[in-house]
C-alpha positions in Angstrom: 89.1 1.2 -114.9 87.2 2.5 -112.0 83.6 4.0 -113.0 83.4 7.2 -112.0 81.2 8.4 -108.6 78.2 9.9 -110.2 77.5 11.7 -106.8 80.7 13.2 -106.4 82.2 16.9 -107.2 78.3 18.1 -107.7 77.9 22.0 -107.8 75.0 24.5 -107.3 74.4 23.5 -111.8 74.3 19.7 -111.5 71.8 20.1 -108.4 69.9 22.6 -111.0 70.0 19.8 -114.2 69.5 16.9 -111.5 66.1 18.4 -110.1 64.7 19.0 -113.8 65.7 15.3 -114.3 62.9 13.0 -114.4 64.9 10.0 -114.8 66.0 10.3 -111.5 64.4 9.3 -108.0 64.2 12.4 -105.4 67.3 10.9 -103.4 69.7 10.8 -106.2 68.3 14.5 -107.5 70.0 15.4 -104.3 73.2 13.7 -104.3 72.4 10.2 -102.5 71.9 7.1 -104.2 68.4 5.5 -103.2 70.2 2.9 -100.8 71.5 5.8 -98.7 68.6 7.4 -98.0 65.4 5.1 -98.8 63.3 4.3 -95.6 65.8 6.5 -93.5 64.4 10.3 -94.1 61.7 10.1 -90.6 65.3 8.8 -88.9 67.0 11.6 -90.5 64.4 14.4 -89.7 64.0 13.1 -86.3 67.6 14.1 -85.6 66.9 17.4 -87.0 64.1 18.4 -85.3 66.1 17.0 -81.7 68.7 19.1 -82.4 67.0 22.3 -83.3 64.3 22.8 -80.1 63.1 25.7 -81.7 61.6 23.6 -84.1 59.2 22.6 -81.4 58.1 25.9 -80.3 55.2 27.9 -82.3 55.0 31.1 -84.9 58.7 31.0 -85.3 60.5 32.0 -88.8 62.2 29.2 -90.3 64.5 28.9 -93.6 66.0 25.9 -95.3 69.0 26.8 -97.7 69.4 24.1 -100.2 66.4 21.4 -99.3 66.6 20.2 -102.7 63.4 17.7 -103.4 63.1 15.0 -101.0 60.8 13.8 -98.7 62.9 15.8 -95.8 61.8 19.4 -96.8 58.0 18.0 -97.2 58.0 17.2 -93.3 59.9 20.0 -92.5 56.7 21.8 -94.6 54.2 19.5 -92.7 55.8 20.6 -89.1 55.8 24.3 -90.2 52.4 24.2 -90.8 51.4 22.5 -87.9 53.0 24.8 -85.2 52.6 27.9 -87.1 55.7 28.6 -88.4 57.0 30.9 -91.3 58.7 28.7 -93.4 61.1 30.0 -96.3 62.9 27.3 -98.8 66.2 29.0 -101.0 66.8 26.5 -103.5 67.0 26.9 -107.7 63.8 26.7 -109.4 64.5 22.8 -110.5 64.0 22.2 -107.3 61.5 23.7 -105.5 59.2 22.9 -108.3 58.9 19.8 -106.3 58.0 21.3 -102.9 54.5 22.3 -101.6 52.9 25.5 -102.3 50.8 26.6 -98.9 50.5 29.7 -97.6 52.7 29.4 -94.7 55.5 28.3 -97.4 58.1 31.1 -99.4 60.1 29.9 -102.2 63.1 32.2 -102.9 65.0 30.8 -105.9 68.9 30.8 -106.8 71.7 30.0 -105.0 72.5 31.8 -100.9 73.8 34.4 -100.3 73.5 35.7 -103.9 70.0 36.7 -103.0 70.4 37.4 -99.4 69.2 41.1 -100.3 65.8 39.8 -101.0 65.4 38.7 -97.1 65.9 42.0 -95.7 62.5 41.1 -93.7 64.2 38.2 -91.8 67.6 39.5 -91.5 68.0 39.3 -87.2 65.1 37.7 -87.0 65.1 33.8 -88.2 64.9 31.8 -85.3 65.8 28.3 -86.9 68.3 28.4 -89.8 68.9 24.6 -91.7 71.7 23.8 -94.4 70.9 19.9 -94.6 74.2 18.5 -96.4 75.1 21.2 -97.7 78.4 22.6 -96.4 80.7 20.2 -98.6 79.3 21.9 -101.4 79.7 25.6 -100.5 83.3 25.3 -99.2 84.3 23.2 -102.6 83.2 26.3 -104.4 85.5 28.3 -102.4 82.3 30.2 -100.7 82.1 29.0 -97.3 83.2 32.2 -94.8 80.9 34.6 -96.8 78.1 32.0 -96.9 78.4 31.7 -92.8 78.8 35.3 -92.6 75.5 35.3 -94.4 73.5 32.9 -92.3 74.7 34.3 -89.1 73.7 37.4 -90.0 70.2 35.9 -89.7 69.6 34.9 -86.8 67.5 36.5 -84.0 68.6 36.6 -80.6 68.2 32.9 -79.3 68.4 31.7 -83.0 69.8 28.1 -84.0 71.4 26.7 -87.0 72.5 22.9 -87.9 74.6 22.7 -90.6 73.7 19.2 -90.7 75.0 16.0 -92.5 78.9 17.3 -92.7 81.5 14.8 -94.8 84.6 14.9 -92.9 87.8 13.3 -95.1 89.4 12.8 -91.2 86.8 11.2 -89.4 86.0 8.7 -92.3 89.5 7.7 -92.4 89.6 7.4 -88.7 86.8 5.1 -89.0 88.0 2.9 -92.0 91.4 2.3 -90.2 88.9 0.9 -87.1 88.2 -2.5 -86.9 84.6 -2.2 -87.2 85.2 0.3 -90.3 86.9 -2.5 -92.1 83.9 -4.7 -91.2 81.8 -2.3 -92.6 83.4 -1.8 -96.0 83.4 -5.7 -96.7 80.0 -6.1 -95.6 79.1 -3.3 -98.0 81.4 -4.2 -100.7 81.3 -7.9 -100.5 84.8 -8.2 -100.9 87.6 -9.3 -98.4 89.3 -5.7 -99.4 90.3 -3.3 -97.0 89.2 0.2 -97.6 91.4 3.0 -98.5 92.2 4.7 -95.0 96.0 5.1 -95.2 97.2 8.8 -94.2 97.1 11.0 -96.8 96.9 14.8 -97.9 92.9 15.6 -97.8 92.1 16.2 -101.5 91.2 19.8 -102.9 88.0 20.7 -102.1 87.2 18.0 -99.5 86.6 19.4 -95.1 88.5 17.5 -92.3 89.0 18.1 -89.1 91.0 21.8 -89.6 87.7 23.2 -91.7 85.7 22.0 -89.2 87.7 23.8 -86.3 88.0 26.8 -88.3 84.3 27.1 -89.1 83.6 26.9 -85.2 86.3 29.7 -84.3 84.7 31.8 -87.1 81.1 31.3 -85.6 82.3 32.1 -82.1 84.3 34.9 -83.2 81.2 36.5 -84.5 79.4 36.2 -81.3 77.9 32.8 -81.3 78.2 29.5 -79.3 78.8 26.7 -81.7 79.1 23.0 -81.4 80.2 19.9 -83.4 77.4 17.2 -82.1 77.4 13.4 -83.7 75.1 12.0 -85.6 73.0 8.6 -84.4 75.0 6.0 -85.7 71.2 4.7 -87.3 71.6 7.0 -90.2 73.2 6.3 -93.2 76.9 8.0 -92.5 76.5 8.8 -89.3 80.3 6.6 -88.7 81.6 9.4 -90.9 79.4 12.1 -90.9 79.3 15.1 -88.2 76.8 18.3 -87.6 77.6 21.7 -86.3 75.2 23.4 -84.2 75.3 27.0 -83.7 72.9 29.3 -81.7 73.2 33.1 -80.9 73.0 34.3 -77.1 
């Protein structure tokens, strides 16, 4: 019998019990085992900040939704304070118990956009918007066009957002039917199997390449540019794994 994927079908309530967990490490509290994430995170946040320029600029207003409790949200913290930023964190309580309290730091707890009437101050007016693997877990839930509806309605003139970190079932299987996606799975599994990549109906709740699409006619229907951009190859999924970039003109 297989052993079920203890990282798999998480909602918004195993992210609460897994951040109040102290059995855990900070990378599986958010969904990863340690292995997939463990010596990568400066790799990871160095994408991040590449892709979101306005990152780079000073005394901008910057929100995370969902940065959960690892080391990526504490240098996304460190950054903020060192260019001046306004930095606001939306996560449940579990988690940003972890995170730093400073003065240049807001913590507003539950779950986006359920308490998108208590940023009435930075509605229009974020200039950097970051939902770091997040997506998968908003769109399983059935929430994802009122949750983009939500964040676009954020951002200033000149604003960015990555949805970052993006599971897509079509591109994995694309890259397990490759050549070098079957090397990979052996290497990983240490097996002469092939992985599973035949063609097959994308299971409930999982993205592929229509949600994608959609998501990017629904931000440039609303007035934005939008992008799908790849991820290095150095980070942990970046074979399977995609980011949208959006910015308003």
């Amino acid at each position: 019998m297989t052993k079920p994927n203890p990282f798999a079908d998480l909602t918004f309530e195993d992210f609460r019990a897994r951040g109040a967990n102290p059995s855990l490490s900070r990378h599986e509290k958010v969904g990863f085992p340690d292995s997939y994430r463990e010596g990568l995170e400066e790799e990871i946040f160095r994408d991040i900040a590449f892709k979101l320029p306005g990152l780079r600029e000073r005394g901008r207003k910057v929100l995370e939704i969902g940065p959960g409790c690892s080391n990526l949200p504490l240098m996304l913290a460190r950054l903020c304070r060192e260019r001046d930023h306004q930095l606001v964190f939306i996560d449940s309580a579990e988690m940003l118990a972890h995170l730093p309290d400073e003065p240049h730091v807001r913590k507003l707890e539950g779950r986006f956009p359920d308490n998108a009437d208590l940023l009435e101050d930075w509605m229009g007016k974020t200039d950097v918007v970051i939902a770091y693997s997040v997506i998968q877990y908003v769109f399983a839930e059935g929430r994802l066009w009122d949750f983009i509806d939500h964040c676009l309605a954020l951002l200033a003139e000149g604003g960015e957002m990555l949805y970052g970190d993006i599971p897509n079932a079509a591109m994995r299987r694309r890259f397990f039917s490759s050549a070098a996606g079957i090397r990979n799975h052996r290497e990983y599994t240490g097996t002469d199997e092939g992985p599973d990549a035949a063609p097959a109906d994308v299971k409930p709740g999982q993205i592929d390449d229509d949600v994608v699409l959609a998501l990017l006619s629904r931000v440039r229907a609303k007035g934005c540019h939008a992008w799908v951009v790849p991820q290095p190859l150095a980070l942990p999924m970046g074979n399977r794994r995609e980011d949208i970039l959006i910015r308003r003109p």
